[in-house]
C-alpha positions as CSV (number, residue, x, y, z in Angstrom):
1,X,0.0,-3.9,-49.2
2,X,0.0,-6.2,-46.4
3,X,-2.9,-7.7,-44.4
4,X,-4.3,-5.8,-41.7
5,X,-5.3,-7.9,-38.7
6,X,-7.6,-6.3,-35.9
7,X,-7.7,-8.6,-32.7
8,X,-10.7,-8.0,-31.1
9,X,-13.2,-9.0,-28.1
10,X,-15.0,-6.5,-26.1
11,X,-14.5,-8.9,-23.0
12,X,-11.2,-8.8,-21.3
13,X,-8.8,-11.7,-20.4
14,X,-9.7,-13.6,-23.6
15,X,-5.9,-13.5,-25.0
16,X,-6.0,-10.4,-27.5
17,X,-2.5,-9.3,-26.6
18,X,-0.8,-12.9,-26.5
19,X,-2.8,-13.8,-29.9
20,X,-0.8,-10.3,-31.0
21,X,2.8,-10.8,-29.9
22,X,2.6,-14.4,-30.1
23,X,0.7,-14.3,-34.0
24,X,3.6,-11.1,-34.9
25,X,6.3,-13.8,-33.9
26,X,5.1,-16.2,-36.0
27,X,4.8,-14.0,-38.9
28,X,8.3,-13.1,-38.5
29,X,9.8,-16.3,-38.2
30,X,8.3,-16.6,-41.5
31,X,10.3,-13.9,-42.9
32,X,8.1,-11.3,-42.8
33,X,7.8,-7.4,-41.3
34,X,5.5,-7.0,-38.9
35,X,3.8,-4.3,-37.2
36,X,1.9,-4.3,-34.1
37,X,0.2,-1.5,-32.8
38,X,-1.1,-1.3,-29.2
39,X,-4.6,0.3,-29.5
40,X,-5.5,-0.3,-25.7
41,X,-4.9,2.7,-22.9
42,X,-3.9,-0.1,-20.5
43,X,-1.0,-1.2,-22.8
44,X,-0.2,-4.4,-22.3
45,X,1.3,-5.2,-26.0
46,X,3.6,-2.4,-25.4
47,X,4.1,-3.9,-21.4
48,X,4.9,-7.1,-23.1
49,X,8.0,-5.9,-25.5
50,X,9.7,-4.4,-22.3
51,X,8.5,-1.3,-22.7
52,X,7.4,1.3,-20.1
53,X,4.4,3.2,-20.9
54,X,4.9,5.7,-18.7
55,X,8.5,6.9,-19.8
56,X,7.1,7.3,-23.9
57,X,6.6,10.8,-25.2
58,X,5.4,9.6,-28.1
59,X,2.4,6.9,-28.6
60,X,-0.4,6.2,-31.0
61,X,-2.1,8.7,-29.4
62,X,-0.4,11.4,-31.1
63,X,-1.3,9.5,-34.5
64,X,-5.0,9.8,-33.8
65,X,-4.2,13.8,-32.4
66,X,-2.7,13.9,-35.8
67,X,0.4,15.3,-34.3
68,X,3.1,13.0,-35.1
69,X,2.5,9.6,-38.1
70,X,2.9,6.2,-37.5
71,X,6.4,6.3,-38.7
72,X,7.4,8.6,-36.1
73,X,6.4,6.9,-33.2
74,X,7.4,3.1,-34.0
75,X,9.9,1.7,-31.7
76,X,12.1,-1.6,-32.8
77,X,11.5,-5.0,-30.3
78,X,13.8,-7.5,-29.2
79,X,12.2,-10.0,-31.6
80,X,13.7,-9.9,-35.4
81,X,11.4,-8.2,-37.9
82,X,8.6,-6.7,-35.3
83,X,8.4,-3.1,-34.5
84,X,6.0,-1.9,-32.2
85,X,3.7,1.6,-32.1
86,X,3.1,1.4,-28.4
87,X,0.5,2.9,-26.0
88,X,-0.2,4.7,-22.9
89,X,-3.1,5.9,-20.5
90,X,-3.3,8.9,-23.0
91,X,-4.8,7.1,-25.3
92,X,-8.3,7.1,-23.0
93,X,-8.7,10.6,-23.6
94,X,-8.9,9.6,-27.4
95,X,-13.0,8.7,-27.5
96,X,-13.5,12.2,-26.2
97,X,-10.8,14.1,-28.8
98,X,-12.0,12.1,-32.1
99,X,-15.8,11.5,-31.6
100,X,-16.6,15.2,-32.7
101,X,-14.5,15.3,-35.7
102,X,-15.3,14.7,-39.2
103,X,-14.2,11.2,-40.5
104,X,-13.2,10.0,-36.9
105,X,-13.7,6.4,-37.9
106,X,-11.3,6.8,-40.6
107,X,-8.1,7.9,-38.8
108,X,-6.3,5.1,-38.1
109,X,-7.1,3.8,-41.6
110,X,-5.7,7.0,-43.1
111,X,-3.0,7.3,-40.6
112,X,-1.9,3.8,-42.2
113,X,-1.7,4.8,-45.7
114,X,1.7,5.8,-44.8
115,X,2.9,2.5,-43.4
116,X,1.1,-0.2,-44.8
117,X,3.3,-1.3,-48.2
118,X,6.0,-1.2,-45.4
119,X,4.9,-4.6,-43.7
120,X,3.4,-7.8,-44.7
121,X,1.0,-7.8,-41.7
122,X,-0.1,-5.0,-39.2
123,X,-1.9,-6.2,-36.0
124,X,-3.7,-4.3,-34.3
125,X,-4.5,-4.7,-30.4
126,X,-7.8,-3.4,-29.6
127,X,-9.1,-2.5,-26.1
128,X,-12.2,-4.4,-24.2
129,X,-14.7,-2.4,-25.3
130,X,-16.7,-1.5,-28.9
131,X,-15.5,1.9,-28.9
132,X,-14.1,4.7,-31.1
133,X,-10.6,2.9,-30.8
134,X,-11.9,-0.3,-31.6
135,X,-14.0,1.0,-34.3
136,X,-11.2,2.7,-35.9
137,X,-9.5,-1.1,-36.4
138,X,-12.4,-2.6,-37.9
139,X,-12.8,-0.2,-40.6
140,X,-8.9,-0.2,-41.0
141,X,-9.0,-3.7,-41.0
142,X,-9.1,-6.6,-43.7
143,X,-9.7,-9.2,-41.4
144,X,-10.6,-9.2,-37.6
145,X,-10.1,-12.4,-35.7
146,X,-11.8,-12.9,-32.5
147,X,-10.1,-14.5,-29.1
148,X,-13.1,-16.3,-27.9
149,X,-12.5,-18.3,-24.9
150,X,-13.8,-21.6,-24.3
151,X,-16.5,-20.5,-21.9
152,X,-20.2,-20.2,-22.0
153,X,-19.9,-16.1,-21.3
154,X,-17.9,-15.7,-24.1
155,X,-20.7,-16.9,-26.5
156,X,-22.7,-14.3,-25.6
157,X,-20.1,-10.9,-25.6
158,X,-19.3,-12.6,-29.3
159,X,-22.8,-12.1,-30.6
160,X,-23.2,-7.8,-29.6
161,X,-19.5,-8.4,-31.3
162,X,-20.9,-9.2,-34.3
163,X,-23.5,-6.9,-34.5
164,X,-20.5,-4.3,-34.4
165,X,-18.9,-6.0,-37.1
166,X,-22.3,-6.0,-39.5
167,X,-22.5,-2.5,-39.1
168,X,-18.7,-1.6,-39.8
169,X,-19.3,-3.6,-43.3
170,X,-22.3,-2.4,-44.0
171,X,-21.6,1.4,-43.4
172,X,-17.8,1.7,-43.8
173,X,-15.7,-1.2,-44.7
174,X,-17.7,-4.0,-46.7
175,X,-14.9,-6.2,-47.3
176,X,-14.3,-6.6,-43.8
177,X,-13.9,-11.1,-42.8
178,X,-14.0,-12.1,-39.6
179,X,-12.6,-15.0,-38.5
180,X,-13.1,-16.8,-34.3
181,X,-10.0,-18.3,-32.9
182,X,-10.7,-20.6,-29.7
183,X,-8.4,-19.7,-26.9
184,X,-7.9,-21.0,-23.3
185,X,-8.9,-24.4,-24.4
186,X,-9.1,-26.7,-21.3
187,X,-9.8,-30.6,-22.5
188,X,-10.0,-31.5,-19.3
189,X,-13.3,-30.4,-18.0
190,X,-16.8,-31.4,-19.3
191,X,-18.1,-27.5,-20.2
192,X,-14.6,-26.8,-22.0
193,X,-15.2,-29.3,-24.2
194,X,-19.3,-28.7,-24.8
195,X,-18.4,-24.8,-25.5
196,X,-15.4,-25.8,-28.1
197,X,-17.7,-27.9,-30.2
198,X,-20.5,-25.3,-29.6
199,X,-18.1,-22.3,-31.2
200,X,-17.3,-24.3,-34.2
201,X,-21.1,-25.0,-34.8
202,X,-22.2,-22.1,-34.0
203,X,-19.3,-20.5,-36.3
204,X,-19.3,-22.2,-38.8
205,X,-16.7,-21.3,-41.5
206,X,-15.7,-18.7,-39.3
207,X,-13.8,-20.5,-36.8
208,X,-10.2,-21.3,-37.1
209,X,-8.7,-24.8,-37.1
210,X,-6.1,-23.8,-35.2
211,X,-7.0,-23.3,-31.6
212,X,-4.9,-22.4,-28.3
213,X,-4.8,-24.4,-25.2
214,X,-4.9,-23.0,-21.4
215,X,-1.1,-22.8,-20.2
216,X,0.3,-21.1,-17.9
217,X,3.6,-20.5,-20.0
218,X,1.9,-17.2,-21.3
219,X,2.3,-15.5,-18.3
220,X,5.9,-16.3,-18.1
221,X,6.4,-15.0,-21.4
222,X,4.5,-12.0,-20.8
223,X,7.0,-11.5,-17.3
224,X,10.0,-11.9,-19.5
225,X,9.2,-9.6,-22.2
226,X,9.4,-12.1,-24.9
227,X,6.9,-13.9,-27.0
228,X,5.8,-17.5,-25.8
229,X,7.8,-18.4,-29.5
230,X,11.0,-17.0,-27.9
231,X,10.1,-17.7,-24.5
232,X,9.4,-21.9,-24.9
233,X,10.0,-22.0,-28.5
234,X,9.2,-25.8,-28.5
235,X,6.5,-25.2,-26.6
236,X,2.6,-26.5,-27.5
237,X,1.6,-22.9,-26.9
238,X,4.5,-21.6,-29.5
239,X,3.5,-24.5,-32.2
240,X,-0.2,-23.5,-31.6
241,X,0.5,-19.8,-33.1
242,X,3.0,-21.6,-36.2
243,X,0.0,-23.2,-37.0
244,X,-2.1,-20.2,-36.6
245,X,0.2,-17.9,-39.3
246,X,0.4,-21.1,-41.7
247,X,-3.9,-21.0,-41.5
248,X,-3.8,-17.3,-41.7
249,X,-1.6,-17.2,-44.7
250,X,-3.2,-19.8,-46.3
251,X,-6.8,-17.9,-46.3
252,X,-4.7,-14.7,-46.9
253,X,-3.9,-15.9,-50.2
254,X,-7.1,-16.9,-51.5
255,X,-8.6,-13.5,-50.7
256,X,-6.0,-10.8,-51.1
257,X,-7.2,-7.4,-49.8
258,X,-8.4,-5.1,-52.3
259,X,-8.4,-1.3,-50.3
260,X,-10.0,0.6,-53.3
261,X,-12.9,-1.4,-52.4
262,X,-13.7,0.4,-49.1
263,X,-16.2,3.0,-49.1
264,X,-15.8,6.6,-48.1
265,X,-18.6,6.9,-45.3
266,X,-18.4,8.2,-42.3
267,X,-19.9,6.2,-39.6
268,X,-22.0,8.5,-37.0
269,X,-21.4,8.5,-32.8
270,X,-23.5,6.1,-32.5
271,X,-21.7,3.5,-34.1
272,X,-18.8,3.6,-31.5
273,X,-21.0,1.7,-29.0
């Protein structure tokens, strides 16, 4: 079964789609199959593979309708050994179409039953907000890593974060790690530095080695449809997320997902916060 990442921050422009593509590239280039799946009604993971949300028939939204499964509605990329279930503004009717139903937490966790011996990794692109969408990820999850920018904001959307993340283990999906990855990293000014060293203390163990820098080669990657690995391959930026797979792995290894583990509960409304 392969290790289910959910990328998640409540606050927006913090780099959860570029950790996606750009952590699903480096997967590959590893030899392995990758799934992403775009889990945010604005769609930019499925923006960023060249895709056009508004000509799709078929998104993840049908998955969590239960209409179609995730086989059904997974599209191939340009990059080698990364498919894509992409996303559309349907999706945002999605809180109001699961929230009533029995085991709504557990749908995209069920939906990947079907997929998940398929792929070495699944990623999983949640939107900015602690909703049913992003609640769905952390109970499908094994491990959720969290973009946190090097700002002094960003400490404080982190903490409600966790509080999210506390409940999800202790109602739904116990074996649930979490793990901080420093993004937009700007050595040049004073506070950059202060709130880098801040994260790691305040993380602890959490917080990944691996960190990304501020650059704007992201955006040009994002414009051409490719991954920053593809895009500037020799790139800081693309070297950043090598690293970042290789740290990944390496913790993967020492705690191998065990899914029989995961209690059956069903979380109530107002857990989706």
């Amino acid at each position: 079964m392969g290790t289910i990442y959910a990328i998640a921050n409540q606050k927006g422009g913090v780099g959860k789609t570029t950790t996606v593509v750009s952590l699903g590239a480096a997967f590959a280039e590893q030899g392995q199959q990758i799934l992403l799946i775009d889990l945010d009604p604005q769609a930019g993971l499925t923006i960023s593979h060249g895709f056009d949300p508004d000509r799709l028939e078929k998104t993840v939204y049908q998955v969590f309708l239960e209409e179609e499964s995730l086989a059904t509605v997974t599209l191939p990329t340009t990059v080698p050994q990364v498919k894509l279930v992409p996303a559309n503004l349907d999706l945002a009717g999605a809180e109001a179409e699961l929230i009533g139903e029995i085991g709504w937490d557990r749908t995209l966790a069920d939906a990947l039953t079907g997929v998940a011996t398929s792929y070495d990794a699944i990623l999983l692109d949640c939107p900015p907000t602690l909703g049913v969408l992003t609640t769905n990820a952390l109970v499908a999850a094994h491990v959720v890593i969290v973009p946190l920018q090097c700002e002094y904001l960003a400490l404080r959307a982190l903490k409600q974060l966790q509080k999210i993340i506390a409940k999800v283990r202790r109602k739904a999906n116990p074996q649930l790690e979490s793990r901080i990855l420093r993004t937009l990293y700007d050595s040049r000014t004073t506070h950059g530095r202060e709130v880098f060293e801040e994260i790691a203390q305040a993380g602890g163990e959490q917080v990944l080695h691996t960190f990304i820098r501020r650059t704007v080669k992201f955006a040009d990657a994002a414009a051409s449809g490719e991954p920053i690995l593809q895009h500037a391959t020799d790139s800081e930026a693309a070297h950043a997320y090598r690293k970042l797979a290789q740290e990944l792995q390496a913790y993967g290894a020492k705690t191998a997902p065990n899914p029989r583990a995961r209690r059956r509960r069903i979380l109530s409304a107002d857990d989706a916060v």
